[in-house]
Each structure stands twice: as C-alpha cells, then as structure tokens.
C-alpha positions, 0 to 999 in steps of 0.5 A: 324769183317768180313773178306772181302775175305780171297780166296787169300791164296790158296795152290801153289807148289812153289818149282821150278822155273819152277812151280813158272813161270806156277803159275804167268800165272795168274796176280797178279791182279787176285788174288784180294789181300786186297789193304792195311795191314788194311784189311788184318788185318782184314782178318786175325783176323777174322778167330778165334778171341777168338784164341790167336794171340800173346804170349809175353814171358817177360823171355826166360824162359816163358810158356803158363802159365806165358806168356801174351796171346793176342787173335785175338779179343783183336788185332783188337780192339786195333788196330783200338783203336790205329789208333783213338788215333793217328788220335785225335792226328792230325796224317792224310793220310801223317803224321809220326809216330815215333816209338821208341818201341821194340818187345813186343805186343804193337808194333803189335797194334802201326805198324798196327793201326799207318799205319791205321791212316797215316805213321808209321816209326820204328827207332832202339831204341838201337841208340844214340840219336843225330842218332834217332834225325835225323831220326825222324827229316828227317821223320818229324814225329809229334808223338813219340810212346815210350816203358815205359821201362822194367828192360832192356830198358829205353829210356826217357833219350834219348827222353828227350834228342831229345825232345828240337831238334824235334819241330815238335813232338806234343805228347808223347805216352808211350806205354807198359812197365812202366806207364810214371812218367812225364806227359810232356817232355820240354812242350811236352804232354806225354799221357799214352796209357793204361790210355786213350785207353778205351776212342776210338772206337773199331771196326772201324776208326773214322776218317773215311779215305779210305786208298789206296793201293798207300799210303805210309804205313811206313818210314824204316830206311836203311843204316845200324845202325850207320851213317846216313841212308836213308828213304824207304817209302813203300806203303801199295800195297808193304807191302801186297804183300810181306807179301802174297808172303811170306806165300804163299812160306812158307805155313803158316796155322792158325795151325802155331806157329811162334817165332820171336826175331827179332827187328821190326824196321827191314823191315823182323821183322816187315812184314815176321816176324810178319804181314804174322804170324797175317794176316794168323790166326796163333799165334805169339810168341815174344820172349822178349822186348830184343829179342835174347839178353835176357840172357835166350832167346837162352839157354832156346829156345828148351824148349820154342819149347816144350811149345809153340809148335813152328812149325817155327822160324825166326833165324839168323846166330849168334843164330844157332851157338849157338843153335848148341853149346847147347844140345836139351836134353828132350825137345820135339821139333818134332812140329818144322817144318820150320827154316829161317835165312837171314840177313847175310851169313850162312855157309854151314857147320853151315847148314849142322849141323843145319839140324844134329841136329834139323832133318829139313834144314834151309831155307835161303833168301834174301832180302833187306828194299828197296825190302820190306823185303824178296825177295827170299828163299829156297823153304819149299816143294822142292829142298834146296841149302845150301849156296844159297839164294833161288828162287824168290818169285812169280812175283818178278824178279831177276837177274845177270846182267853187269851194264853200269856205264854210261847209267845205261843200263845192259845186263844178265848174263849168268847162273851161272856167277857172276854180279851186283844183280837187283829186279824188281817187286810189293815189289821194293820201289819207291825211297828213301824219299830223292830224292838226294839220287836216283841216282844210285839206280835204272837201266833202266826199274826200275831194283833195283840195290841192290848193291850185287854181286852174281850169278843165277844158272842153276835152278833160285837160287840166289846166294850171292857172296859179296858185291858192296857196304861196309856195314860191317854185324856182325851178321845180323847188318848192320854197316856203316863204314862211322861212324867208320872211321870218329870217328878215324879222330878225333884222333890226329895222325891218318892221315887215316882210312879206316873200313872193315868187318873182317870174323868171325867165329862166327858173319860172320864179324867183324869190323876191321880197317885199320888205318895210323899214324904219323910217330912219332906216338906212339899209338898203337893197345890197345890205339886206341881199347880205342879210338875207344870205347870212340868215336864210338856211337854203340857198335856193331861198335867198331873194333875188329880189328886194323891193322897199316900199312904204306899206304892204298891201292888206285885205279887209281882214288885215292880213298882207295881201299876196295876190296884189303883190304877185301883180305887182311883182309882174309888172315890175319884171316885165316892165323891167324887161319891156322898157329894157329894149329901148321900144320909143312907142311904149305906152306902159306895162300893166299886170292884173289879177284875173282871180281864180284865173291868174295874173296877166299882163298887158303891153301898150304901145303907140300906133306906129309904122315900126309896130310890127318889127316892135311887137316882133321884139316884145314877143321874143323878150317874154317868150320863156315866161310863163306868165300870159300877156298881151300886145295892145296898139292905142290909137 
C-alpha cells in the first residue's frame, strides 16, 4: 500500500478572491491530481494505516470505548475486497450498482470499492419502494447492495417488494447490520457480504481494470426526495477534484477529526463529508446508521465532541437550532475547530448565536449534485459573511448573469445585483443520464444553470436570494411539489392544487398547499391533513400547511403562478407570527416579490412611545427565519 504521490495537497491561502485568482495561475493540470478516487484512496490510507480512519457510533451515546473502530489498513483491504466481490458478480467499467445502505462503515467499503470495480449509484433508502424501483430500474443497475438492518432500519420489505420489477438485478448483497435470514429473493441470490469477503484479494483488483479519469464513477439521484428524479453520472476526474477542492478550502490535516450524520446517498455526505475526510488520513466519525435522527444523536453531541476530540462537523440548519437550544455544560468542546452547514438557508441570527455560543463561526456553502457536491464556502482563514454562501472554490467559476430564455446566451451581472446563478468548471457534470432531460440545463459555453437566483457581492461571495426552480427545502430535504400536488388531484373535490415551501422557523420551509374545491365541497383543512397523510409516499412531504382559496394565481400564459403564491405564503406566517404577540400599534404585515431579488417583507407599526421595546419583540419573534424583513414606523 504505497501512496503513488500525495505533493498535491499543500498548504494555500484561499481566503480571498483575489489570493484564490493568484493560486489558479498555475493550472489544475499542474498539480498532478490522482486520475480517479481509487488512487486517492490509496493515497490516503497509505500515510498511517494502523491509524483508525473511521469510528462507527451505533447510539449518540458511543465513545472510543464502545464505538466500532476501523483502521486505514482495514479500509483498504476492504475495499479492494469489495471491488473483487462485485467484479465476480459480472459488475464492469459500465455496470451499476445500486446502493440501498445508510451511513455505517460499510458504506465507505461499498462507495469506494463499488466505483473501482464500475459504477456505483446510492438512492435514498427511506423512499417508498415503487420511487427506489424506478431509480434502480432507470440506473439499470445489475446488483443491489443492502443494509441487513438494525433496530431502526429493515429494508427487505421493500426489496422484496422491488425485486419481481427489477430483472436486471442479478444479486443481492447484504452488507452490515443483520446476517440475511434468506438466501435468495424471488430467485434472486442473496449473498451475505461477511461471509464470503475473506474469500477475494486484498490488496489489489483482480479484474485488473485501468480506470480512467473520464469513467463515469457514480449515478446520484437529484430532484428532490420524492417524485421522480434524475440521474447525474459524475466522472471519477470530477469526484476527485472536488473532493481536493474541498480540503484544500478547509485545511483538512491527518490530525483532523471530522463527524458526519449526514446520508451518503446525498452527493456533499458522500465526497465532502466522507471521501475528502479518508483521502487526507484523518478519521471519520459516522454518527449512526440513522444519523441525526437517533434519538440520542443531537442531545448527546457536545460530549460526543469531547470523546472523539472532534475538531470539524458537517451540520445543517435544523441540527444548529437544536444544538443551540441545548446547554454545553462540562463537556470540554475546545478541540472543535471548524463547523459547515449548507443544504438550506441559515438564518443569520442562528449564526450569529452558533458562533455565541460555540466561540467558532459556522461556515456556510454551496453547492449542488450537478456540480459534484460543494461548490462554494466561506473561507476557514479569512473574511466569513454570515448570510453568504461564500467564494468559490478554486478553478471553479460563479456567476450572476441575465439569461436569454431563447438563445440560452447570457450577459453578467453587475456586483452585487441579482440574477440567474451559472458554474463552470472541472466538478460541472456532463448532463443528466437521461439526455431529454438536458434541455435547459446548460448555457453557451457549458455554463450550468443551477436554477438559483442570488447575486456576487463586490468582494466575489455568492449570495442566495431564492430560487428558479420550486423545490421546496425543509430542512436540508429537497421535496419536489410535483408529488404533493399530484396526490391531492386524486381526491374527489379538489379541482387544483398547487404545493409551496412555507417559511419555517425552525426547517427554513415547510410544505404548504394551495388548494380549489368543489363549490359544494365540504372538506376542509383537517380532512385534507388526512388525506394528504394517506396518499402522499414521504412524510417529510405531508403540508404542514392548508390554504383553501377560490382561485390560484395564473401568469399570462396560463400557468399557476408560484411566485405570488410564495408571497402570499409569507405574509400569511409572519402575519401569523407578528400579530401573535398581541403588539396594539401594528399597522399590517406585507411580503413582496423583488424578482431575481427574493421575497421581503415589510412590518408597520404606529408611531408610539412603546415602538422600541415592540420592535425589540418583532425583532426576536422572526429572528430564525430566513426570509429579510424590515420594521416601518408610520407617522
């Protein structure tokens, strides 16, 4: 296990725009990047391999002493024993894998070695199996990897279920968790990966492939965790530099300990919250099978610090509310250095009392499955802008731009005005798997329309306004409202529907819906609450809200009009918050749209001797939502 050359990571001063310029004089070919994520790998698990490289927690109440402990040397051989097992299986340079496994170590040995022996493709196991059936069935997969199932998970139900529409799944592997109890499925072989991994080569691939820096690594599922979402093939070239683009933003040394509760089916669990972890030597605490969702994880986590020595965590906005709800006590949390969150907007008020109470800032970023994970962050060593994305990583190009919806030609923007968001650069993908779906995806000159509306400030820093397309994020969880509102059409006096994300203090939105009636309809808020339950497949996607109204706005061309609804949506929850407080001089509460700009919203109030302690109580009520408003005094 020799590194082949690991003099790509050095240390840069990336904290500016103008230091990031000076560092990409010398091109990216220069720096003699590993062709693919098996010799990273390689790299990396080279440097100390009696080292552990990842602790598995099994409760959020784990430590070094009871936590499963994997060394670097136990990786590797895994790894490639696992890419032998899976080539012996018939998997090649152009097969797919299907992975139906959550954040345990066995993951680490199914993304890496499944991508050495051909093309791995992670779905998001919590899905209802007819969604999870059409991605594997669209990825074509010939193998499905499975988690044997813990106290909190047990998937066979709904391979048994998948099982007679997938006819191109030659084997089951059942991999961690629970021995299988079966050894086929519907004639399907299901081997159990414990008992016949002894049996393949260690330290090499025996298939003896030359992967290529062009072949296609992954098949990331995007588009949101319900509906149907699309395909991203990403390149072994593409995964590497952003998992080298990442670390080298952060620093990341071999001293580092970096937790993750985040899912690898997600593009950002996988590469920057795992892969950049190993490739560097450090050690990677994975914080259950459920992740965040254990019942002890988040309550226990600032002992969890305190045991493992933590020095970076990948968070996301819902888990910092918590965290800040929950006192540090004795725990000892000084080796925390280093805390990111993306996937969702933070609220600059929640950052400010992160970095309060924890005495470090939280550095926020960007990024998209399309672009290979995180594209952009505030910089560890040097300005943060609470509120902003952050600078782009190095050789990867952002901008703000006016998009010709004919030509599909743009111009730029001007510093810090507000237009459609483009990526260019070695992480961009090439197009979705299924080539109909290409059409509006990219500009002129392969500019990735990332369908996000935000602006560049004077300094480089990205800022997120909202957003082009309607994706509704609670939470970090991207839901599409395609599968919201075609559940409601199928109830018998709905006449339309249209699904929004609703601000929500605490998720950043939560799924409401607009919905028409039958006139002589007598369904109401409560009774569609059940419906929606009863019909929709992910429960993340049941509206929290109900609106009935007469009529759903329309654009000229006919089509409902989201954008006016999304105000409406916000004036209704600050409205609802606002007048909550009992304040006598309130005037009203009004959102607008600023187009490319985003939604605002604006508080009036009466001019009296109370203003100040009232404003004072606006202030704090609206504090954790992401949306800006302001506090007008009429006279």
């Amino acid at each position: 296990m020799q590194p082949q050359s690991n003099t790509y990571w050095s240390e840069a001063d990336l904290s500016s725009r103008e230091k990031i310029r000076a560092y990409e004089e010398i091109p990216l070919t220069e720096r003699r990047l590993p062709e693919t994520t098996y010799q990273m790998l390689r790299d990396g698990c080279a440097i100390d391999p009696d080292k552990v490289a990842i602790w598995y927690m099994h409760t959020g109440c784990d430590t070094p002493e009871n936590a499963e402990a994997t060394t670097y040397r136990q990786l590797w051989r895994r790894v490639n024993q696992t890419a032998n097992l899976l080539s012996s299986l018939g998997i090649g340079k152009t097969d797919v894998v299907s992975l139906l496994v959550p954040t345990v170590t066995e993951s680490q040995f199914l993304l890496w070695g499944g991508q050495a022996a051909g093309i791995i493709n992670p779905v998001n196991w919590m899905l209802d199996s007819n969604i999870l059936e059409h991605m594997i069935g669209s990825a074509e997969a010939r193998v499905l990897a499975v988690y044997g199932g813990d106290e909190h998970i047990d998937l066979w139900p709904k391979v048994s279920e998948m099982l007679p529409s997938l006819p191109n799944i030659k084997a089951v592997v059942s991999v961690g968790g629970r021995r299988p109890a079966v050894q086929e499925l519907h004639g399907v072989p299901v081997i159990d990966f414990e008992a016949v991994i002894e049996q393949f080569p260690d330290d090499h691939l025996a298939s003896g492939r030359q992967i290529q820096g062009t072949d296609v690594a992954a098949l990331f599922h995007t588009g949101g965790t319900t509906g149907t979402p699309k395909l991203a093939p990403q390149t072994h070239r593409a995964e590497v530099f952003s998992t080298w683009a990442y670390g080298m933003v952060y620093g990341t040394k071999a001293e580092d300990v970096r937790s993750t509760g985040l899912p690898v089916f997600h593009v950002g669990g996988a590469l920057a919250g795992c892969l950049h972890t190993l490739v560097r030597g450090a050690t990677l605490v994975l914080m259950t099978s459920i992740g965040w969702r254990h019942p002890t994880a988040v309550s226990n986590f600032w002992n969890t610090v305190e045991a493992f020595r933590i020095s970076a965590a990948a968070l996301v906005p819902t888990i910092i509310n918590q965290l800040l709800r929950l006192p540090i006590g004795a725990a000892d949390i000084s080796s925390l250095r280093v805390a990111s969150t993306g996937t969702a907007p933070l609220s600059a008020h929640v950052a400010e009392g992160f970095k309060a109470k924890v005495g470090i800032p939280l550095l926020e970023t960007y990024g998209m499955t399309e672009s290979t994970s995180v594209t952009t962050s505030n910089p560890r060593f040097g300005v943060k802008k609470t509120g902003s994305a952050g600078l782009p990583f190095p050789y990867q190009s952002i901008k703000a731009v006016r998009i010709d919806a004919k030509t599909r030609s743009f111009s730029d923007c001007a510093p810090n005005e507000a237009g459609s968001i483009v990526i260019e650069g070695p992480a961009v993908f090439d197009g979705y798997l299924d080539a109909a779906a290409n059409g509006q995806v990219f500009l002129v000159g392969k500019w990735l329309d990332t369908g996000d509306l935000g602006y560049i400030d004077e300094d480089g820093y990205l800022w997120i306004t909202g957003r082009a397309k309607d994706l509704i994020i609670r939470g970090g969880h991207n839901i599409d409202p395609r599968m919201i509102e075609e559940a409601f059409f199928k109830h018998p006096d709905v006449i339309e529907v249209a699904a929004i994300g609703v601000p929500d203090a605490y998720a950043g939105e939560m799924p409401g819906a607009y919905v028409v009636v039958k006139a002589d309809a007598k369904v109401g808020a409560e009774q569609l609450l059940q419906f929606g339950a009863a019909n929709i497949p992910e429960r993340a996607a049941v509206p929290k809200h109900y609106f009935l109204v007469d009529e759903l706005p329309k654009t000229s061309l006919g089509k409902v009009n989201k954008a006016a609804l999304r105000v409406d949506a916000t004036q209704r929850e600050y409205a609802r918050i606002v007048q909550g407080l009992g304040i006598a001089s309130l005037e009203r509460v009004e959102a607008y749209d600023q187009g490319s700009a985003g939604v605002r919203c604006r508080v009036s109030l009466r001019a009296t001797p109370a203003q100040q302690s009232e404003t004072a109580a606006i202030r704090h009520a609206l504090s954790a939502f992401t949306i800006p408003y302001d506090i007008t005094i009429v006279q």
